[in-house]
C-alpha positions as CSV (number, residue, x, y, z in Angstrom):
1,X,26.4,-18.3,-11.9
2,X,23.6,-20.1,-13.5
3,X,20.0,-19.1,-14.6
4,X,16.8,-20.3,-14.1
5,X,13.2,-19.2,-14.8
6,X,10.6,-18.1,-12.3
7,X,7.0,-17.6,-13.0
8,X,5.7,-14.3,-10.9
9,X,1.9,-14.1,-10.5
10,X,1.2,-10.1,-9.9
11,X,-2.3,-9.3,-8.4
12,X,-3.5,-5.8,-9.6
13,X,-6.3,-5.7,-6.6
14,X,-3.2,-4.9,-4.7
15,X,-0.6,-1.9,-5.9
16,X,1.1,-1.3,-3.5
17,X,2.4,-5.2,-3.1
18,X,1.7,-6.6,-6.4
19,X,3.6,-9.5,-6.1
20,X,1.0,-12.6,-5.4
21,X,3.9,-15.5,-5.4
22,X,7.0,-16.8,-7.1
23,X,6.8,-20.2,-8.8
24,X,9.1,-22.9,-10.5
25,X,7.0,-23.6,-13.7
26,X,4.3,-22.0,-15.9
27,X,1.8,-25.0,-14.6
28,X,2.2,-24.5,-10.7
29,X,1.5,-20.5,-11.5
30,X,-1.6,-21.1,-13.6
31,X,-2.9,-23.7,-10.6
32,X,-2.3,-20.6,-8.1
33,X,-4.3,-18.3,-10.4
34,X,-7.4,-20.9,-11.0
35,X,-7.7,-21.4,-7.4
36,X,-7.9,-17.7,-6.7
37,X,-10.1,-17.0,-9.5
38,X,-12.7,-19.9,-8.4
39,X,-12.6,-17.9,-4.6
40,X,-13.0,-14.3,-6.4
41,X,-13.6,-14.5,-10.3
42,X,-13.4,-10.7,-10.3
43,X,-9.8,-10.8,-9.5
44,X,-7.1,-9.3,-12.3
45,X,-3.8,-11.2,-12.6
46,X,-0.7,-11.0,-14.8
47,X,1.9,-13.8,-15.0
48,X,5.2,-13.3,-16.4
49,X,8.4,-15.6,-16.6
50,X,11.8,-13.5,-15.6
51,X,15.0,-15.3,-16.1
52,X,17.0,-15.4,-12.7
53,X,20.7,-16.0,-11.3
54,X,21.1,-19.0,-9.5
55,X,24.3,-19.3,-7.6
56,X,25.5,-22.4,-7.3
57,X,27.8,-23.9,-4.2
């Protein structure tokens, strides 16, 4: 099995499903965040990049 890093935006307007998408790279999650914060520039996000298992057939 191989791995592969994710990007997870978390939203912290919304406990109970903080989870605010999934990306690919580092750039696509900072777009997703810029285009939320120029809709609601109040908003509070986290990003963090998790190493995941990719399996391959």
């Amino acid at each position: 099995m191989a791995t592969e890093s994710v990007w997870v935006v978390f939203r912290e307007a919304i406990p109970s499903n903080p989870i605010a998408g999934v990306f690919r790279s580092q750039k696509d999650a900072l777009a997703y965040v810029d285009t939320k914060l120029a809709i609601k520039p109040d908003d509070v996000f986290e990003i963090g990049e998790y190493r995941v298992g990719v399996a391959l057939y």
